[in-house]
C-alpha positions as CSV (number, residue, x, y, z in Angstrom):
1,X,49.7,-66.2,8.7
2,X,46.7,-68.4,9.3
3,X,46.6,-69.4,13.2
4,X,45.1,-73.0,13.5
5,X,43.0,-74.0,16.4
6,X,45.4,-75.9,18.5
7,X,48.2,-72.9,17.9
8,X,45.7,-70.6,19.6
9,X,45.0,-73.1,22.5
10,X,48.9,-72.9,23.1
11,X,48.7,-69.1,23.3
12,X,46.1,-68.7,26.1
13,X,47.3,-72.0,27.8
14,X,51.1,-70.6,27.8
15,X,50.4,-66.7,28.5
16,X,48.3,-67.8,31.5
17,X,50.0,-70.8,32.7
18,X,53.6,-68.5,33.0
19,X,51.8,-65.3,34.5
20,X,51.3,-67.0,37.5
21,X,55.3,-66.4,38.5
22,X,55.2,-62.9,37.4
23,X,54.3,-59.3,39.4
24,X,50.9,-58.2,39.3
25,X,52.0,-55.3,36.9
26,X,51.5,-54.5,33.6
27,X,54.8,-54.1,32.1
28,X,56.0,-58.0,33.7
29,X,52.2,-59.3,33.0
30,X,52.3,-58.5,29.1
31,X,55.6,-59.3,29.2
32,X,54.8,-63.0,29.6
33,X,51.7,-62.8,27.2
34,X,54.6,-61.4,24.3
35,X,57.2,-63.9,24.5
36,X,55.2,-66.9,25.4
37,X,53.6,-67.9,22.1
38,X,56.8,-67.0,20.6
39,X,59.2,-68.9,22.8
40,X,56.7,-72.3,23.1
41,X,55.8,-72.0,19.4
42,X,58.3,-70.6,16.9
43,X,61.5,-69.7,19.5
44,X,61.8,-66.4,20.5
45,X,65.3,-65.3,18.9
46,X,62.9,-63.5,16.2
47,X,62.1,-60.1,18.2
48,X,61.8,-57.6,15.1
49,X,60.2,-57.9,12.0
50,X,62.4,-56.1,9.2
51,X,60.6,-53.3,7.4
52,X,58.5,-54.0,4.7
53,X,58.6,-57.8,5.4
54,X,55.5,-59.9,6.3
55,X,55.9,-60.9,9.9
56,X,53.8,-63.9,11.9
57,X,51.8,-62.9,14.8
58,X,53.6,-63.1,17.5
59,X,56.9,-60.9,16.1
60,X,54.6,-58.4,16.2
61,X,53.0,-58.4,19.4
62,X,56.3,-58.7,20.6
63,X,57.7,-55.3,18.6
64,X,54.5,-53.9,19.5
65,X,55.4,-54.5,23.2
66,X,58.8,-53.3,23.2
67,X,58.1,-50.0,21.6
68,X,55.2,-49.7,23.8
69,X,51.9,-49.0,21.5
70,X,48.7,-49.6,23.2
71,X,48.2,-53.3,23.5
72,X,44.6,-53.3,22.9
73,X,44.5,-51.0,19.9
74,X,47.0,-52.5,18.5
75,X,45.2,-55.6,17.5
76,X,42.0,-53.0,16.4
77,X,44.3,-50.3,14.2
78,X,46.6,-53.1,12.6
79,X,46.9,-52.5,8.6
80,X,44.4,-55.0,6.9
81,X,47.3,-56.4,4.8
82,X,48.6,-57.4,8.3
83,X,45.8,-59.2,9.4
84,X,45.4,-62.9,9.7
85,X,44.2,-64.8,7.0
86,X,41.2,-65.4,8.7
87,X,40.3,-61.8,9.2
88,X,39.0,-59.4,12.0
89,X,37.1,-61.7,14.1
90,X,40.9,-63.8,15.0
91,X,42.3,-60.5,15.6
92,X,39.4,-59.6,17.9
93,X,39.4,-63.1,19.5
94,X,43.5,-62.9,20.0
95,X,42.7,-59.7,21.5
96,X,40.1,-60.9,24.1
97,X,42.4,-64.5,24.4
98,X,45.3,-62.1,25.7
99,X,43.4,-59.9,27.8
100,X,41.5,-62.6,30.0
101,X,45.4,-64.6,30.1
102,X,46.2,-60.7,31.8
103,X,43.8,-60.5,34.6
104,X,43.9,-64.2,35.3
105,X,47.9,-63.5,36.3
106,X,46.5,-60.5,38.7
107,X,44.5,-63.0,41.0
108,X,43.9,-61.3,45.1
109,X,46.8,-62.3,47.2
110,X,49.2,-62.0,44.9
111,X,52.0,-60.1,46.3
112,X,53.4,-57.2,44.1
113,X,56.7,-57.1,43.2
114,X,59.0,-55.9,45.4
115,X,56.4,-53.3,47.4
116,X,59.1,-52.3,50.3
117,X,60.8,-49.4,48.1
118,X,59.2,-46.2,48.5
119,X,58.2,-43.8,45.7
120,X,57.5,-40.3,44.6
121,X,56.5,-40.1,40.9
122,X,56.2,-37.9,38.0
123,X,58.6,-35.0,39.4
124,X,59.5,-32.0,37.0
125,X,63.0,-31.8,36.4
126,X,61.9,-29.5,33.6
127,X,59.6,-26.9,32.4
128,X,57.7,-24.4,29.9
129,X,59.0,-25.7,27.0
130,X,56.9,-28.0,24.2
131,X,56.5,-31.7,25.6
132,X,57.3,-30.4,29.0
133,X,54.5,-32.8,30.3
134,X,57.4,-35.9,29.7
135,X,59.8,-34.5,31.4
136,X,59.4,-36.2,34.7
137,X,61.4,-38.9,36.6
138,X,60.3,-41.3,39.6
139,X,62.1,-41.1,42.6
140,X,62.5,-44.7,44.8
141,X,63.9,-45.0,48.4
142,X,64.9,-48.4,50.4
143,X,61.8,-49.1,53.2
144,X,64.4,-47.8,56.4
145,X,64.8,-44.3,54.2
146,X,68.6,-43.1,54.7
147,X,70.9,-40.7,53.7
148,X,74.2,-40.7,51.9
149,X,72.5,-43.6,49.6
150,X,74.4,-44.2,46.7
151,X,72.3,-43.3,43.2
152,X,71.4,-45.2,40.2
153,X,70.1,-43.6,37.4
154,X,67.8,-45.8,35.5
155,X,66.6,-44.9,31.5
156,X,64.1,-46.9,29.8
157,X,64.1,-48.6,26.6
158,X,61.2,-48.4,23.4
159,X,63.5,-47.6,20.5
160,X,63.6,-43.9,21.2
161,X,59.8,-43.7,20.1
162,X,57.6,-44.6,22.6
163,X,57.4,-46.3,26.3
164,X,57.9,-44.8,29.6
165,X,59.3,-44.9,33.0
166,X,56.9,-47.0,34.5
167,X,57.8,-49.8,31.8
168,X,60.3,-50.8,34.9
169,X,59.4,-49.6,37.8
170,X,59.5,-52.9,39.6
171,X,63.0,-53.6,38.6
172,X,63.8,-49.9,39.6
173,X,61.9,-50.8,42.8
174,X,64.2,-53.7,43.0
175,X,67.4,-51.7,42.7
176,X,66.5,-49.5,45.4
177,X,65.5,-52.4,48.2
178,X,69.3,-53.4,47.7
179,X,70.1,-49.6,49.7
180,X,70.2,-47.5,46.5
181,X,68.5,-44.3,45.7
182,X,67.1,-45.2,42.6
183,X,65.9,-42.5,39.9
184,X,63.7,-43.3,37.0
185,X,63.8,-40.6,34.0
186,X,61.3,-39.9,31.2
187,X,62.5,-38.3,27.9
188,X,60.7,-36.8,24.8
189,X,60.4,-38.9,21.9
190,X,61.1,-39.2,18.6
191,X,60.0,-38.6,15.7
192,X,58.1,-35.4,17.4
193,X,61.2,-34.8,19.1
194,X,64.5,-36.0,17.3
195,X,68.0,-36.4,17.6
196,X,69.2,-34.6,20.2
197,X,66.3,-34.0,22.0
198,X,66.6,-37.4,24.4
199,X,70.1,-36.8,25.0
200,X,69.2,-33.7,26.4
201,X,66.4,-34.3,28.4
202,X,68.6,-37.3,30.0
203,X,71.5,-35.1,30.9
204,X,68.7,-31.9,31.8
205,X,67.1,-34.8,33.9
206,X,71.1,-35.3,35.6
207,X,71.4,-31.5,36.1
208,X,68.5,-32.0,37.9
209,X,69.6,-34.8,40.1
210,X,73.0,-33.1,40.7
211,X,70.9,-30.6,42.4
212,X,68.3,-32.0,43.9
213,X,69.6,-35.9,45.0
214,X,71.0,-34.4,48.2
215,X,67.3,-33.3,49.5
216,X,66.4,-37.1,48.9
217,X,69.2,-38.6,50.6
218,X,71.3,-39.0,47.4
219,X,75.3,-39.0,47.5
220,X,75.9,-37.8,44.0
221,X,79.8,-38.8,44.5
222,X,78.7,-42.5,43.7
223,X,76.4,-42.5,41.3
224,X,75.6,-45.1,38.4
225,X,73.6,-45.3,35.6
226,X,71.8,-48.4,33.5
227,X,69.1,-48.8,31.0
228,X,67.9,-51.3,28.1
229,X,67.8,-51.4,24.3
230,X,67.6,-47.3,23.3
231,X,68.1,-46.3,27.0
232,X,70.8,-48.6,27.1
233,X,72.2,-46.5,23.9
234,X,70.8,-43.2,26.2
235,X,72.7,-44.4,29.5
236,X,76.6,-44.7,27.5
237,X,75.6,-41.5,25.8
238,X,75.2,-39.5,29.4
239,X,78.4,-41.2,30.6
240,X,80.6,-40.4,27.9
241,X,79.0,-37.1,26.4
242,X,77.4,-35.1,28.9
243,X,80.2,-32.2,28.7
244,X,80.4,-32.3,25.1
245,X,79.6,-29.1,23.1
246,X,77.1,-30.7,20.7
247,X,74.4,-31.3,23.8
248,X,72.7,-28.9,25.6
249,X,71.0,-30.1,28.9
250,X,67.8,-29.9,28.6
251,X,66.4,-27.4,30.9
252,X,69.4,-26.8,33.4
253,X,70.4,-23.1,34.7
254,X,73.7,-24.3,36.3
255,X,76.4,-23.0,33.6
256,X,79.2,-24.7,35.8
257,X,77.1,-28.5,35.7
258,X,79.0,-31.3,36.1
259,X,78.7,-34.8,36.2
260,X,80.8,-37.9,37.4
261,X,79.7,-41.0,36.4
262,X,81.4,-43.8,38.8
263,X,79.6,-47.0,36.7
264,X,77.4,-47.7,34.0
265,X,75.8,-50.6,33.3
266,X,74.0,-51.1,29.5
267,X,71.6,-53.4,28.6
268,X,71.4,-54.0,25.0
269,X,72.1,-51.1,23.6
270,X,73.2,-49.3,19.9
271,X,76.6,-47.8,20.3
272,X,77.6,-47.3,17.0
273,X,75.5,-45.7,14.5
274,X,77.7,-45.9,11.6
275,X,78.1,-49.3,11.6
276,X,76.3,-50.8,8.3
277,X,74.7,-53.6,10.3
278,X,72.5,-51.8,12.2
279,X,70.0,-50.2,9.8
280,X,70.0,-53.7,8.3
281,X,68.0,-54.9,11.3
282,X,65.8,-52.0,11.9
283,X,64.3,-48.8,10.5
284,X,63.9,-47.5,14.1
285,X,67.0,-45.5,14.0
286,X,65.9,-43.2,11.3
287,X,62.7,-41.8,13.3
288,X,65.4,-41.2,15.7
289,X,68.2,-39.9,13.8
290,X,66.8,-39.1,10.4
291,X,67.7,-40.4,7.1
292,X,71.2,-41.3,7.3
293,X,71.8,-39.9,3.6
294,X,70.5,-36.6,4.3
295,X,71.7,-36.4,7.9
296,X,75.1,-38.8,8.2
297,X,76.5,-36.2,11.2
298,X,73.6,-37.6,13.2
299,X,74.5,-41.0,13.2
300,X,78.6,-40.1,14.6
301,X,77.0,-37.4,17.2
302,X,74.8,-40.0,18.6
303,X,77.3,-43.6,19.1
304,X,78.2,-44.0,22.4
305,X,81.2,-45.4,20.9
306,X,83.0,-42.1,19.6
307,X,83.1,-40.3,23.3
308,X,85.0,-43.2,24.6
309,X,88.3,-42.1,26.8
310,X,89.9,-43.3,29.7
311,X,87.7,-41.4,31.7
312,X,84.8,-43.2,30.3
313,X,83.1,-44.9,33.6
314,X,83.8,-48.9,34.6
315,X,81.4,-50.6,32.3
316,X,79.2,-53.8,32.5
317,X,77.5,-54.4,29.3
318,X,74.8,-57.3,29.3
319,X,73.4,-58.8,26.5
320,X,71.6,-62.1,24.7
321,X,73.2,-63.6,22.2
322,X,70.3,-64.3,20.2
323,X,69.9,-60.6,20.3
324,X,69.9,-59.5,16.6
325,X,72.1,-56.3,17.7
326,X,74.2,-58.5,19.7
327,X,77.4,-57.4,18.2
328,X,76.8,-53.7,18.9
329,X,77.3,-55.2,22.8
330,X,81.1,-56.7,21.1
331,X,82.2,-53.8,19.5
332,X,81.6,-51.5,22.3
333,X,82.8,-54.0,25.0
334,X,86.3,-54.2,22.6
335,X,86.6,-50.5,22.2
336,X,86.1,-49.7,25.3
337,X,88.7,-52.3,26.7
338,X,91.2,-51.2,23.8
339,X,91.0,-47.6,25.8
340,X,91.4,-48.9,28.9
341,X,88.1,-48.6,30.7
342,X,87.7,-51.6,33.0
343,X,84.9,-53.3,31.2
344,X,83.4,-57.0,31.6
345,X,80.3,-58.1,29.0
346,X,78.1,-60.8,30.2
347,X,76.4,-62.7,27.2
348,X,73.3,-64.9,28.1
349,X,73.5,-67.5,25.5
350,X,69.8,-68.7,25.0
351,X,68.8,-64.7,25.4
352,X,67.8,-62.4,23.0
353,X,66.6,-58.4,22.9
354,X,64.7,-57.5,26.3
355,X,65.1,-60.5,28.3
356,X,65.3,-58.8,31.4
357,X,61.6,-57.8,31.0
358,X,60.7,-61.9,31.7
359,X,61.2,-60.9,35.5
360,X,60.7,-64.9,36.1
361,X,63.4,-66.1,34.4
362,X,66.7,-67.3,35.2
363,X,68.6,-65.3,32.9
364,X,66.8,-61.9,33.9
365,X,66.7,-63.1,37.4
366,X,71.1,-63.6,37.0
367,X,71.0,-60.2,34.9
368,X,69.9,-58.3,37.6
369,X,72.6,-59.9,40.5
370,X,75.4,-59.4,38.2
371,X,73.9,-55.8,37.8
372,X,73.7,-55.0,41.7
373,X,77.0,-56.9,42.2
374,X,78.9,-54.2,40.0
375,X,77.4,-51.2,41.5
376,X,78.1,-52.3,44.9
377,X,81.5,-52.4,43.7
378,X,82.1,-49.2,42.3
379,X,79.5,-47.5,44.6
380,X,79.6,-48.8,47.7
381,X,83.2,-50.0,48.3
């Protein structure tokens, strides 16, 4: 896709123009620089390329950025059959164009985004075994410090094959200057380390917490649990499956572990598998789960969907719906109400996958009110 003159005007003049509203961080800064060119341009409903299909610039900056490769090296490793028309020197100039519209948003004086929490990162939850060096989670306090705080277990997204815990550690930050403790968990990653190893890590990372919360002022009797996209998907899975027989915590010596989950909230998630829609949109799923033909258990094990009861946790699910896996936010808010669970969906109309990364916008900005409304509901009343 050749990008004309005035098109690449629009991209610096939009990435830096909307950075200025944003927290000097990475994750919210290239945030703006993904979905600007896209939403001012083209409309940003069109988040992932489908494989094998030729996709414009800005889809995949914007894939690129959800499933967390290096930004820079992106641009410099890309597949020549990929590249713009105009060859390596656009891709190089992009390159620069984006980082300069980065530091200009991360100008002195500008306040970070919400500083008060306080934070102790990369603790073990566990150890000796291969990839053990992932297996960490953030811990984040309210300012005043506390006890008896109520916990919220936060996952992070990146299509169960890249990212990290830091990708949101402002809108954990967030969470926990409302009077939460808030607790931010890495996981292995796929394909190195399939399906089930980031179900396990997440409920070897709750072992952990059932433990440990206590020491950091955490009242495991209310806790809740959120992500987005795949640790939206992660989240249902540890409130619905963590005492089935087909997991195995991930590093936890407590044979007697167990786990009450008072609310979850999902953003955006997969929650069933076997529904033929899915691999339509994506190929991510099969690094994840493997091919479905030559592993079809996989894809039942690992849908939040099929571990649904009427012990399954009060639910919020939020979602866009110009998401193209919007409908796996329907059919999980219909079973789930079909069983019982007290369940509410809120769908953002204009919205589509990982909106609540654009920190600055209304719809993100509502996302998260609705999200700390609920918890204070179930965890606070």
């Amino acid at each position: 896709m050749a990008m004309k003159g005035n098109r690449l005007i629009s991209l610096t003049y939009s990435a830096m123009g909307w950075s200025r509203a944003a927290p000097c961080s990475s994750a919210s800064c290239w945030s703006m620089i993904s979905f600007s060119w896209g939403v001012r341009n083209m409309g940003s409903s069109f988040i992932w390329s489908r494989p094998g299909k030729r996709s414009p610039f800005f889809l995949e900056v914007s894939t690129n950025f959800y499933h967390g490769q290096n930004r820079v090296q992106f641009c410099k490793d890309r597949p020549r059959s990929q590249k713009m028309k105009n060859g390596p020197k656009n891709s190089v100039l992009v390159c620069l164009l984006l980082l300069l519209a980065l530091a200009s948003s991360c100008y002195k004086g500008e306040k970070a985004f919400h500083p008060a929490a306080k934070s102790l990162r990369d603790i073990p939850y566990a150890r000796g075994i291969p990839g053990d060096e992932l297996l960490k989670l953030d811990i984040h306090r309210p300012k005043d410090g506390g006890k008896n705080l109520p916990v919220i277990v936060y996952i992070h997204g990146g299509g169960w094959t890249s990212s990290d815990k830091s990708e949101m550690d402002q809108w954990c930050r967030r969470i926990a200057d409302r009077g939460y403790l808030v607790i931010n968990v890495n996981y292995r990653l796929a394909p190195e380390f399939p399906f089930p190893t980031a179900v396990n890590d997440c409920l070897g990372a709750m072992c952990w917490i059932v433990r440990h919360a206590a020491e950091y002022g955490g009242d495991i009797s209310r806790m809740g649990i959120t992500g987005g996209s795949a640790g939206g998907h992660l989240a249902a899975m540890v409130a619905g499956a963590w005492n089935d027989p087909h997991f195995s915590p991930t590093g936890c010596e407590d044979k007697n572990f167990s786990l009450k989950i008072k609310a979850q909230v999902p953003f955006f998630g997969v929650f069933d598998f076997e529904h033929p829609g899915v691999m339509k949109l994506t190929h991510i799923p099969q690094k994840f789960l493997g091919p479905k033909k030559e592993k079809p258990e996989n894809y039942k094990l690992a849908s939040p969907i099929n571990y649904i009861t009427r012990d399954t946790p009060p639910t919020l699910i939020i979602v866009g719906r110009l998401d193209p896996i919007y409908s796996q936010s329907k059919i999980y808010y219909h079973a789930l109400k079909k069983a019982g669970v007290p369940v509410q969906i809120k769908v953002y109309p204009l919205e589509t996958h990982g909106f609540d990364f654009q920190f600055w916008k209304k719809a993100s900005k509502d996302a998260f009110e609705r999200m700390m409304a609920f918890f204070d509901q179930y965890l606070k009343s």
